[in-house]
C-alpha positions as CSV (number, residue, x, y, z in Angstrom):
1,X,0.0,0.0,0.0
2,X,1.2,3.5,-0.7
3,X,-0.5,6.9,0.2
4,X,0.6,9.9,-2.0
5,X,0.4,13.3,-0.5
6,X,-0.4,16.5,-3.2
7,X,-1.7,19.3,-3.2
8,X,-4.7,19.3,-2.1
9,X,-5.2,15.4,-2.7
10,X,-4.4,12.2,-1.2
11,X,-4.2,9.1,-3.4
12,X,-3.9,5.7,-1.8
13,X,-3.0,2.7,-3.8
14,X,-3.4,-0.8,-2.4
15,X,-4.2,-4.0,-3.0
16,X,-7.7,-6.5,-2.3
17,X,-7.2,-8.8,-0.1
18,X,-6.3,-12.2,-1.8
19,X,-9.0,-14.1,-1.1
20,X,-11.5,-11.3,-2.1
21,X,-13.3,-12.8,-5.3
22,X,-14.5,-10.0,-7.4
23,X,-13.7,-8.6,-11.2
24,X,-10.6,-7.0,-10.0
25,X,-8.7,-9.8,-8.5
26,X,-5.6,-9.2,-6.8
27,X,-4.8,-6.1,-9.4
28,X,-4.4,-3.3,-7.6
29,X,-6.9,-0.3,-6.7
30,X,-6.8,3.6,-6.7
31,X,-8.5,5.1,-4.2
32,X,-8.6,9.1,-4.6
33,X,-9.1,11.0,-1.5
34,X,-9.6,14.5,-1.9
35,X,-9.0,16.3,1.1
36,X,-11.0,19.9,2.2
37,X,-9.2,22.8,1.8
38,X,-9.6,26.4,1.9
39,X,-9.2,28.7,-1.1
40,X,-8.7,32.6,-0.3
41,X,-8.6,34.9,-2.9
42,X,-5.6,37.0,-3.6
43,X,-5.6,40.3,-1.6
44,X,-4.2,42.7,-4.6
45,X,-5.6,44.9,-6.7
46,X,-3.9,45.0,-10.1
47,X,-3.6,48.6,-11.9
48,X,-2.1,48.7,-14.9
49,X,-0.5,51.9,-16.3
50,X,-0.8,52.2,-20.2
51,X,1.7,55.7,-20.4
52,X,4.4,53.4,-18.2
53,X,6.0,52.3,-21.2
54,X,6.2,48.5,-19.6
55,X,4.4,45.8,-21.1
56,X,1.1,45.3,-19.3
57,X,2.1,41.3,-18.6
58,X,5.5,42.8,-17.3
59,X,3.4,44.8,-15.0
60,X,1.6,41.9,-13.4
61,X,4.7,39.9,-13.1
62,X,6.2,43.0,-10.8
63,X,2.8,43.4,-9.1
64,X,2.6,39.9,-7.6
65,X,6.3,39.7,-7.5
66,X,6.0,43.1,-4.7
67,X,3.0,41.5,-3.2
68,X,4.4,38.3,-2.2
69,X,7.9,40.1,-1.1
70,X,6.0,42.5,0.8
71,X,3.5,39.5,2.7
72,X,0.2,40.8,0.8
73,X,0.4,37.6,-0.9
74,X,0.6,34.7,1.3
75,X,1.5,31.1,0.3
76,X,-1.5,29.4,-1.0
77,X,-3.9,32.4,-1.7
78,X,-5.5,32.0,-5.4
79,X,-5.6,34.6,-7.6
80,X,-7.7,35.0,-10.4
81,X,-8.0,33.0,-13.0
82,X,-7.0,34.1,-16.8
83,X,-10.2,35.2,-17.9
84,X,-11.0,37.1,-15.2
85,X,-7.9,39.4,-14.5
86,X,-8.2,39.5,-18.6
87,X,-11.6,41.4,-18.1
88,X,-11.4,43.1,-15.4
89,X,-7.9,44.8,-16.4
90,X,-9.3,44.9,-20.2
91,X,-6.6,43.2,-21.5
92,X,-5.8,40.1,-23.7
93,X,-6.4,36.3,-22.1
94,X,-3.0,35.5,-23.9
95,X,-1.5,38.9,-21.9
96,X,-2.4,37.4,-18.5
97,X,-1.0,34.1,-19.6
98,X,2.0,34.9,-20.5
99,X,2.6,36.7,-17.1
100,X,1.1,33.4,-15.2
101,X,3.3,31.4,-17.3
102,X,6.3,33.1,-16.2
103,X,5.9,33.1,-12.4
104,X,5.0,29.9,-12.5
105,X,8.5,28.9,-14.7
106,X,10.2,30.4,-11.6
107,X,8.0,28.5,-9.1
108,X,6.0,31.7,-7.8
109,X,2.7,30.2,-8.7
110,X,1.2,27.0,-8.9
111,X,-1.4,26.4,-11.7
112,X,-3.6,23.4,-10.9
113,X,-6.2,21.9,-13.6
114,X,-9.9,23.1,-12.9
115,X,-8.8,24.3,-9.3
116,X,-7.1,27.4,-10.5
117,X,-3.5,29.2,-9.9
118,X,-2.0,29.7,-6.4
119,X,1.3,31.6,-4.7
120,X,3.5,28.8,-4.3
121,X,6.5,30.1,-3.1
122,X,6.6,33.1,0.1
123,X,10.0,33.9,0.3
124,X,11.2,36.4,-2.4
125,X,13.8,38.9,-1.3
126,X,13.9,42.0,-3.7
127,X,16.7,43.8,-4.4
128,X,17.8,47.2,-2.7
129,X,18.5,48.0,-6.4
130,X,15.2,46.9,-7.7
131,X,13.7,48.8,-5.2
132,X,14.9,51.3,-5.3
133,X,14.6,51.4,-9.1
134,X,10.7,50.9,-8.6
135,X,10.8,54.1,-6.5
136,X,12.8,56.6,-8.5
137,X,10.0,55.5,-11.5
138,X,7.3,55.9,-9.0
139,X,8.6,59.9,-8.0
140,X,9.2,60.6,-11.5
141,X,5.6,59.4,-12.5
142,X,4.1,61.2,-9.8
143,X,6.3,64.4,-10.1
144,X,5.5,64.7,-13.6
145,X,1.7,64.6,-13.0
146,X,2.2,67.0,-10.0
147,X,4.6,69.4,-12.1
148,X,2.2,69.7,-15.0
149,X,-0.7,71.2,-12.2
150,X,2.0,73.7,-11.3
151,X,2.8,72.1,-7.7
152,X,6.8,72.6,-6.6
153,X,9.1,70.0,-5.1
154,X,8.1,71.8,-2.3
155,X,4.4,71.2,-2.1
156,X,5.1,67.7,-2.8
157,X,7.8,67.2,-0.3
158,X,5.0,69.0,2.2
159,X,2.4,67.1,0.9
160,X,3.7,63.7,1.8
161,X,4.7,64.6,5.4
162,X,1.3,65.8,5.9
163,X,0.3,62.2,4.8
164,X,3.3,60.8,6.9
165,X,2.0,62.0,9.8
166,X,-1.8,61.0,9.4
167,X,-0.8,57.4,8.8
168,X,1.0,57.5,12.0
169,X,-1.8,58.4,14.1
C-alpha cells in the first residue's frame, strides 16, 4: 500500500485482499481521497499603467512579485483565474497568460487543472537596487503629474509629510 500526499489530494493505492473474489482480482486499486481545503482569494488589486512604457504582462509579473515580497500575498492564496484578471484589467487572455506562465517557470505560482493558480513560493527577497529602481519610477511618474498642475518640489515634499503624519496616528 502506498498513500501519496499533493496538493490538495491524497491518493492511496493498495491491494484487495487475496481471497476477495471479485472482477478486480488481486490487481491493484486507486483510491482518490480528496481532502477539504480552503481557497482565499488573492488580496491585490492590479492597476495597470498604459503611459508606463512597460508591457502590461510585465506589470503583473512586478505586481505579484512586490506582493508576495511584501506578505500581501501569502503562500497558498488563489488569484484569479485568466479570464478574469483578462476582463477586469481589459486586456488580452493570452496577456495574463503569458505573465502566469512566467511566475510559475520560476515557481512563484502553482497552476492546478480546474482548481485554479496559487502563490507557491513566500520567500522572495527583492533587491535594494530593484527597489529602489521601482521608487525613483514611482517619484518621476508622480512628479511629472504634480509638475504639470504647477505644484513645486516643495508642495510635494510637504504634501507627503502631511500624509506621513496622518498614517502614523
Amino acid at each position: 500500500m502506498w498513500i501519496l500526499h499533493a496538493p490538495r489530494l491524497l491518493l492511496y493505492i493498495g491491494f484487495r485482499e487475496p481471497n476477495h473474489k471479485n472482477k478486480f482480482g488481486d490487481q491493484p486499486f486507486i483510491t482518490y481521497l480528496y481532502a477539504r481545503h480552503r481557497i482565499t482569494r488573492a488580496m491585490i488589486n492590479f492597476k495597470l499603467d498604459p503611459k508606463a512604457g512597460i508591457p502590461f504582462y510585465r506589470q503583473i509579473i512586478d505586481q505579484i512579485r512586490f506582493g508576495i515580497a511584501s506578505g500581501n500575498l501569502k503562500v497558498g492564496e488563489q488569484l484569479p483565474t485568466v479570464r478574469s484578471l483578462a476582463v477586469e484589467l481589459k486586456v488580452s487572455l493570452n496577456t495574463v497568460a503569458k505573465a502566469y506562465q512566467e511566475l510559475g517557470m520560476k515557481d512563484f505560482l502553482e497552476t492546478q487543472q480546474g482548481t485554479g493558480t496559487f502563490i507557491s513560493k513566500s520567500e522572495l527577497h527583492i533587491s535594494e537596487k530593484e527597489r529602489n529602481a521601482k521608487l525613483v519610477g514611482i517619484c518621476k511618474e508622480f512628479s511629472t503629474i504634480a509638475f504639470s498642475y504647477g505644484f513645486s518640489a516643495q508642495d510635494l515634499i510637504h504634501q507627503l509629510q502631511k500624509l506621513n503624519q496622518n498614517e502614523q496616528k
